[in-house]
N, C-alpha and C positions, 0 to 999 in steps of 0.2 A: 484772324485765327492765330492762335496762339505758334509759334515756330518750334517750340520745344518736340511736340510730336509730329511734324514737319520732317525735325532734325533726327527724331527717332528713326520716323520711317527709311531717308535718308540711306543713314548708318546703316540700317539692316539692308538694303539694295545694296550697299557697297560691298557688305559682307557678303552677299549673295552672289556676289559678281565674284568675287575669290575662290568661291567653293566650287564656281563651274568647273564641269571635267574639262581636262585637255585632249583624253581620248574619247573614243566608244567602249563603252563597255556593256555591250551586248551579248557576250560570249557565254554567258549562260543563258541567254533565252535562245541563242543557238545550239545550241548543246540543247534545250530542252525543245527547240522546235525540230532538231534531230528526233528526237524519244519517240515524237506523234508522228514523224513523216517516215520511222521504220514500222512504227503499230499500222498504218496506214499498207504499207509495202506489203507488209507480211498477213494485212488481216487479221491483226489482233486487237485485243481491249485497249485504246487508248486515252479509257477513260481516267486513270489516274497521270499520265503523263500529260493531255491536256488540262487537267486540273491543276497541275504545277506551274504550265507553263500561265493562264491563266492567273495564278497566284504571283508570281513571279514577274512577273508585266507589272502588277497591280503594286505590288512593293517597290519594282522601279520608279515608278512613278510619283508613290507617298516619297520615296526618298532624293525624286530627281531634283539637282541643281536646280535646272532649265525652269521645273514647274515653281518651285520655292519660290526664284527667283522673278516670275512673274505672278506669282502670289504677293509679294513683294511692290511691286511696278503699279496690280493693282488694287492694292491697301492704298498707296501713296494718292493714287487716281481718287479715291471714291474718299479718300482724308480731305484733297482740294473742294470734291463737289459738295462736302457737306459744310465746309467754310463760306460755301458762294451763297450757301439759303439763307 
């Protein structure tokens, strides 16, 4: 197999490994899992506040480090296995 996208994949792990967080930053899905745990308390509609929190999870995640990052890990995995056929 050629090393070139090897070297690609590589590069982008390493990049990926920089962008990891240092912290937690959960602080708005706490915040918004407050919103559903006062609609809950109070017995109200907590259909738009878990529709955020829902949304919000979901764009954590398009945009986590963590996942990239083994997105990353496994591009490079499934780059070896297709060199082995």
């Amino acid at each position: 197999m050629d090393s070139d996208p090897l070297a690609a994949l590589v590069a982008n792990i390493q990049q990926q490994i920089r962008d990891l967080p240092e912290v937690n930053t959960a602080a708005k899905l706490h915040a918004l899992l407050g919103r559903v745990e006062h609609a809950v308390k109070h017995r109200t509609d907590m259909t738009a506040a878990a529709t955020q929190l829902e949304q919000a999870a979901n764009a954590a995640l398009d945009d986590d480090p963590w996942v990239l990052f083994h997105r990353a890990a496994a591009d490079l995995l499934e780059a070896l296995a297709a060199s082995s056929r």
